[in-house]
MARZADO-206048 format. One line per 10 residues: number of its first residue (from 1); for each residue x, y, z of C-alpha. Coordinates in nm, 4 decimals, m for minus. Example, Ala and Ser with C-alpha at 12.3 -4.5 7.8 and 13.67 -1.06 7.14 Angstrom:
2
1 = 1.2300 m0.4500 0.7800  1.3670 m0.1060 0.7140
//
This chain:
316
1 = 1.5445 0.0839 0.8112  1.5865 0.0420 0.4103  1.8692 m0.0531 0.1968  1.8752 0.1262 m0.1246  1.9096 m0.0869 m0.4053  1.8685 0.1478 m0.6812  1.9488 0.5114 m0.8148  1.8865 0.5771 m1.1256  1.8435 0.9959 m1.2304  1.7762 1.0906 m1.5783
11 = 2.0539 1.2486 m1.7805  1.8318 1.3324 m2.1021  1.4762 1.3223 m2.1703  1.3290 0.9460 m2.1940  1.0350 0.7659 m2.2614  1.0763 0.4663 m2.0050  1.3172 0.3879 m1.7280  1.4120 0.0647 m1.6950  1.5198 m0.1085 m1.3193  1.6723 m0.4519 m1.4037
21 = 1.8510 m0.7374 m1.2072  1.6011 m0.7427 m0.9670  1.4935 m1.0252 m0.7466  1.2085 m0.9143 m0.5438  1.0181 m1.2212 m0.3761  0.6456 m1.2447 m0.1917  0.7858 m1.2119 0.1529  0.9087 m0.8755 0.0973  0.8305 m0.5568 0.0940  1.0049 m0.2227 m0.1464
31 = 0.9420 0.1155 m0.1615  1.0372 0.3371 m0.4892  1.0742 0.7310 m0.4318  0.9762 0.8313 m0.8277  1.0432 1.2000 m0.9081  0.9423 1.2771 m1.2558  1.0164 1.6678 m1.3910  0.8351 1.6647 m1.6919  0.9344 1.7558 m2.0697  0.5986 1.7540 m2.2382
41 = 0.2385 1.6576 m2.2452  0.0507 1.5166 m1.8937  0.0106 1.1772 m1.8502  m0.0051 0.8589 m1.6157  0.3537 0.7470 m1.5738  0.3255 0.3387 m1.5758  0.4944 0.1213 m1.3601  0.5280 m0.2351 m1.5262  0.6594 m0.5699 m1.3643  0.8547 m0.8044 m1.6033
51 = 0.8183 m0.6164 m1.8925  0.4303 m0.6733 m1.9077  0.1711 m0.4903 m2.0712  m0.0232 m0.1931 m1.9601  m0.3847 m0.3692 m2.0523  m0.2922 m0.6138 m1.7732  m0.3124 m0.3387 m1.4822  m0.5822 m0.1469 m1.2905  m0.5422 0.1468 m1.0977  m0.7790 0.3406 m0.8717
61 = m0.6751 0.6831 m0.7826  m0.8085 0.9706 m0.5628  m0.6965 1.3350 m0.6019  m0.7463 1.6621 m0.4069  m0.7429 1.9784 m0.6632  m0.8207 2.2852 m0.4220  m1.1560 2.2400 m0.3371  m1.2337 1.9557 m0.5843  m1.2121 1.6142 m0.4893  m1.2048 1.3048 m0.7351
71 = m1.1558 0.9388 m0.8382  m1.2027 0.7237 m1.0771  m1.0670 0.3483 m1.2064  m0.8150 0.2793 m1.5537  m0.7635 m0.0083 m1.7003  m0.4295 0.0086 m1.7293  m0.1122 0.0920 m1.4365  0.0099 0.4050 m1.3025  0.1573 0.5538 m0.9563  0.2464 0.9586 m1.0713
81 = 0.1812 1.1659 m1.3599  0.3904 1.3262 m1.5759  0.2665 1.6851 m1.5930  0.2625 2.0264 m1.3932  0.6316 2.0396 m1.3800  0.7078 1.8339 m1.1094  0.5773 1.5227 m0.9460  0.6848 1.3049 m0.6514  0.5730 0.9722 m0.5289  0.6488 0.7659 m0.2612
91 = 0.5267 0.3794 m0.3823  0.4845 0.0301 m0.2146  0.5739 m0.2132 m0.4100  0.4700 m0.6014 m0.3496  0.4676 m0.9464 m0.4659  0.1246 m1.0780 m0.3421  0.1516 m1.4480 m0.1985  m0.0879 m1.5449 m0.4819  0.1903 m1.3604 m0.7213  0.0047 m1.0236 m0.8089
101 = 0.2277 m0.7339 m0.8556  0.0461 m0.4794 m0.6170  0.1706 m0.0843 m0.5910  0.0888 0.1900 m0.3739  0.1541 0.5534 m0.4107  0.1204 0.8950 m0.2454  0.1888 1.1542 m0.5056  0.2620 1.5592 m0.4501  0.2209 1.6633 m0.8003  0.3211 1.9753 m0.9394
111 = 0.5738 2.0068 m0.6564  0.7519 2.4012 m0.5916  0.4339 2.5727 m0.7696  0.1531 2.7372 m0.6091  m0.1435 2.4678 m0.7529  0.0033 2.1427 m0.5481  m0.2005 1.8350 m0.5835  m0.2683 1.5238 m0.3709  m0.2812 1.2105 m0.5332  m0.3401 0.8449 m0.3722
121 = m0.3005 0.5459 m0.6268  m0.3541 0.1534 m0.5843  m0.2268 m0.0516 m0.8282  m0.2604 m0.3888 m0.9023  m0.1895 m0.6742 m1.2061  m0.4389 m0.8977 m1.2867  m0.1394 m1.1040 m1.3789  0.0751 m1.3254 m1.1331  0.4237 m1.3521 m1.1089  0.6684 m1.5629 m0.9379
131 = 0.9076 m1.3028 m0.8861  0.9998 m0.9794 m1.0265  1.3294 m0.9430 m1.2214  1.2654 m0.5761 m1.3323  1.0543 m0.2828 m1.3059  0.9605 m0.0221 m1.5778  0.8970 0.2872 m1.5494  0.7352 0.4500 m1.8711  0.5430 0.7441 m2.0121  0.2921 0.7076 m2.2481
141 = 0.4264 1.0457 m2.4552  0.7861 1.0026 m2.5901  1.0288 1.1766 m2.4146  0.8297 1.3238 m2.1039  0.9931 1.1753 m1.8577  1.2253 1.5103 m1.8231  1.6228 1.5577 m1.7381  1.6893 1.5613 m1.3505  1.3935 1.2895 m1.3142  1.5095 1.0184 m1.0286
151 = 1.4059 0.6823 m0.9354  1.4966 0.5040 m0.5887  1.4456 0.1485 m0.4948  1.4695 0.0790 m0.1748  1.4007 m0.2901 0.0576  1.2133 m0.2351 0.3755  1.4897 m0.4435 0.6021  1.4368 m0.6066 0.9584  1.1215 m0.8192 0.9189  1.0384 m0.9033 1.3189
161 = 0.8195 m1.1814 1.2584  0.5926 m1.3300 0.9423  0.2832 m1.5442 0.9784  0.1748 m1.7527 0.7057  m0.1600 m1.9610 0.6786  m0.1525 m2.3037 0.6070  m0.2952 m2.6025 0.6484  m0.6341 m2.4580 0.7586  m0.8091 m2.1383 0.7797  m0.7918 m1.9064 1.1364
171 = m0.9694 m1.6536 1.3554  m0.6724 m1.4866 1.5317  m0.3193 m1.4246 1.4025  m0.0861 m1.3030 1.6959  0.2721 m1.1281 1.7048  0.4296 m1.1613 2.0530  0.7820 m1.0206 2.2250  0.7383 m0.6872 2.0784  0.8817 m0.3882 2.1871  0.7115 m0.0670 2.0673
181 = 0.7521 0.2119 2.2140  0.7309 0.5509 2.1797  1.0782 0.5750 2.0280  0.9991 0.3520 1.7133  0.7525 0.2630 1.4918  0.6446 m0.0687 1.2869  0.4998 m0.1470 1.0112  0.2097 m0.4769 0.9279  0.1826 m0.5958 0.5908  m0.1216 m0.8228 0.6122
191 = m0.1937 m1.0049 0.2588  m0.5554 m1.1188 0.3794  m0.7276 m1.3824 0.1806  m1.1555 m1.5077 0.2189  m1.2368 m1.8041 0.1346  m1.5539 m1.8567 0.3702  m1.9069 m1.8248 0.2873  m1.9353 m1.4340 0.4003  m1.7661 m1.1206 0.3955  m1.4637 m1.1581 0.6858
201 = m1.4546 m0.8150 0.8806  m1.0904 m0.7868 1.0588  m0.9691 m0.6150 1.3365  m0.6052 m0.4975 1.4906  m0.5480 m0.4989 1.8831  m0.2781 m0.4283 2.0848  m0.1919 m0.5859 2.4472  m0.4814 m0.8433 2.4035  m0.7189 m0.5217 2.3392  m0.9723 m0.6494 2.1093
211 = m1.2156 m0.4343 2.1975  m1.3873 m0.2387 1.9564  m1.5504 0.0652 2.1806  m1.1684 0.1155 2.3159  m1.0552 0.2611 1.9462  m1.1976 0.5288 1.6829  m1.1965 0.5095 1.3075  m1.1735 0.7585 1.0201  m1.1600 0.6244 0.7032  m1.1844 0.7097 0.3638
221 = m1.2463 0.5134 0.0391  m1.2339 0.5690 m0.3890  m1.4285 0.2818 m0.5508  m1.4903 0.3568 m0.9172  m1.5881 0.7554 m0.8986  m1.7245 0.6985 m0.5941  m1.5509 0.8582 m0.3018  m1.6880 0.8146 0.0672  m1.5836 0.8507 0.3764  m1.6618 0.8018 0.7705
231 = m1.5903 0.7330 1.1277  m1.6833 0.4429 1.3249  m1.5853 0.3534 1.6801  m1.4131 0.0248 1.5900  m1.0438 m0.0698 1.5544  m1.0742 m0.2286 1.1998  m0.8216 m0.3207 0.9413  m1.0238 m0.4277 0.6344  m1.3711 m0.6162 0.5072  m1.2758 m0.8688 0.2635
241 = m1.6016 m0.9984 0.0759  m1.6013 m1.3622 m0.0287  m1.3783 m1.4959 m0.2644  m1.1728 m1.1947 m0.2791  m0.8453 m1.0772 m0.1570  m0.7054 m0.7493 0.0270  m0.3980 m0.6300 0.0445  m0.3322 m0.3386 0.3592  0.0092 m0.1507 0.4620  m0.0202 m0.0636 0.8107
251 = 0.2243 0.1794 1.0152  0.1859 0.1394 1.4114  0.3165 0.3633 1.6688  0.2538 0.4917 2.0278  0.2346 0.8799 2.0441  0.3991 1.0976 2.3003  0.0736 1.1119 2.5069  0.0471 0.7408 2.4836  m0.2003 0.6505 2.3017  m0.1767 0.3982 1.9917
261 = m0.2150 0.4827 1.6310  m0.2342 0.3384 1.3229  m0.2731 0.4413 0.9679  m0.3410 0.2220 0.6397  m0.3250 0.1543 0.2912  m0.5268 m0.0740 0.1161  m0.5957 m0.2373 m0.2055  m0.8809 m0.4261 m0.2008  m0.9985 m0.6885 m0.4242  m0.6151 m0.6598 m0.5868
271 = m0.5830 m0.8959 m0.8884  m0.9738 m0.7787 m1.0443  m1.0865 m0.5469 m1.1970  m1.3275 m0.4599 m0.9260  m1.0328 m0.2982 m0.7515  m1.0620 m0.0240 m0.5244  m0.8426 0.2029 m0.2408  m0.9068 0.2111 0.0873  m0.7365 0.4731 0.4075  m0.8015 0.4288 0.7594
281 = m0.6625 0.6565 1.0532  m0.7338 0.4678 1.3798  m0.6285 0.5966 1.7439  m0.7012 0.3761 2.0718  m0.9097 0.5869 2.3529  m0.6637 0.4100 2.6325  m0.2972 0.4864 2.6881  m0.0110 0.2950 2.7039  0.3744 0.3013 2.7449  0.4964 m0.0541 2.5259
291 = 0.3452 m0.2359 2.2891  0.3966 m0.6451 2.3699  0.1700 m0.7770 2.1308  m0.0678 m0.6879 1.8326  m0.3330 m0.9281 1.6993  m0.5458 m0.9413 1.3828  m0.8480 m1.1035 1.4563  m1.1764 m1.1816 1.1782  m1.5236 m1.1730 1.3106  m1.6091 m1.5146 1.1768
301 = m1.4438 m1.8459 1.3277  m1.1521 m1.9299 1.0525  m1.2522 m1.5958 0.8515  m0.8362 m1.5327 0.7816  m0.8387 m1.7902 0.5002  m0.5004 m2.0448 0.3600  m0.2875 m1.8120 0.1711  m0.3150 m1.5100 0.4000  0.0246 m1.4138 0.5044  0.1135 m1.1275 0.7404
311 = 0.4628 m0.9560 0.8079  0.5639 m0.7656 1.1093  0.8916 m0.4715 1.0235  1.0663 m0.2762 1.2611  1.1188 0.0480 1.0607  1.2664 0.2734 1.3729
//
């Protein structure tokens, strides 16, 4: 479940949108609903932490237009765009344990019209923070931001269980006593940090079922204006070269039939400006009725690296 925090809809046509008072801390997770009806020219709507600058943001999108696929990487911070009419986003928004403001977004844009268009957006600071007191919402055209525009804030609520590395790097991060059935559905923040020698390839299992051959993976990727895409037998959750960080939303749930799915978001390498966005869709071959435990597990002895931290909600 979610608490709403904030509600905020536009009464005349604004520039920026302001969310104060806020308190939002590393161990926690929000999500923003942002519906802009525009009043003018297209552009990326920013979303800002603290008041800070735009030049202190990258964001990596990926779009579907019809047939026409793209993506491409801005120096500067968006999550939904500001033209077509109508635009709604659904956003993650974290506090990194190393303090980066990191924001995820799926975006219907020109919502009620006959031309709608996907959008995916990571979004990341390359500045840290040890909180955030405020969000900002802002146009880059004066005044675009249209009457009957609406920003949400909600707090992801019931955190299960949270695992934080200290102390010394590990191979295997475990959450026992759970209970998921097919009735409900959890979510896995996992804030993964390498600092080994290699890239650290991790994994998610459920019920002590590591194994690799027992899952199948589509995924699909926008790094620069690069777009790929693929689908492995393997149950992975992300590749984290050396020295950098990743940052991956995961929703879990067992399916009617029984079998185990998961989905993902990703920013990788948040905090650089080598950031890019990363989707998986994963579904075990094996059924079952309960999930008791899920693991994380690197491919390298100690690959999940001090100052990973992972967070286990209940969201049904």
């Amino acid at each position: 479940m979610a608490n709403l925090i904030k509600d905020i809809t536009v009464g005349s046509n604004v520039t920026q949108v302001d969310l104060t008072g806020l308190d939002i801390q590393k161990g926690e997770l929000y999500e923003m609903v942002i519906t802009v009806v525009s009043n003018g020219a297209t552009g990326d709507v920013q979303l800002l932490a603290n008041s800070s600058v735009s030049g202190n943001y990258y964001f990596q999108y990926i779009f579907a237009n019809g047939a026409t696929i793209g993506s491409g990487r801005i120096n500067s911070s968006a999550n939904v765009n500001s033209g077509g009419g109508r635009s709604i986003a659904k956003v993650y928004v974290k506090l990194t344990n190393d303090g980066h403001f990191v924001s995820m977004s799926s975006e219907v844009r020109n919502a009620g019209s006959s031309v709608v268009i996907l959008s995916n957006v990571v979004n990341t600071s390359t500045v840290t923070f040890s909180s955030i007191t405020s969000l900002t919402i802002k146009s880059p055209n004066a005044n675009t931001i249209g009457i009957g525009s609406r920003i949400q804030l909600y707090k992801v609520a019931e955190k299960v269980d949270e695992v934080i590395v200290a102390g010394s790097s590990v191979t295997q991060v475990d959450f026992t006593g759970l209970d998921i059935g097919k009735g409900n559905e959890y979510m896995l923040v996992s804030d993964v940090v390498n600092n080994t020698a290699g890239t650290v390839n991790t994994f998610l299992g459920f019920n002590d079922n590591l194994t690799k051959t027992d899952y199948w993976l589509q995924y699909l990727l926008a790094r620069t204006t690069t777009v790929g895409g693929g689908r492995v037998n393997a149950n992975g959750l992300t590749d984290v070269e050396v020295g950098h960080n990743a940052l991956v939303i995961t929703k879990i749930k067992v399916a009617n039939s029984g079998y185990i799915n998961y989905q993902t978001q990703e920013a990788r390498e948040y905090g650089e400006s080598t950031l890019w966005l990363v989707k998986l869709a994963v579904a075990s071959t094996f059924t079952t009725s309960l999930i008791t435990k899920t693991s994380v597990k690197s491919d390298q002895a100690s690959g999940i690296g001090i100052g990973s931290r992972f967070s286990l909600y209940k969201l049904i």
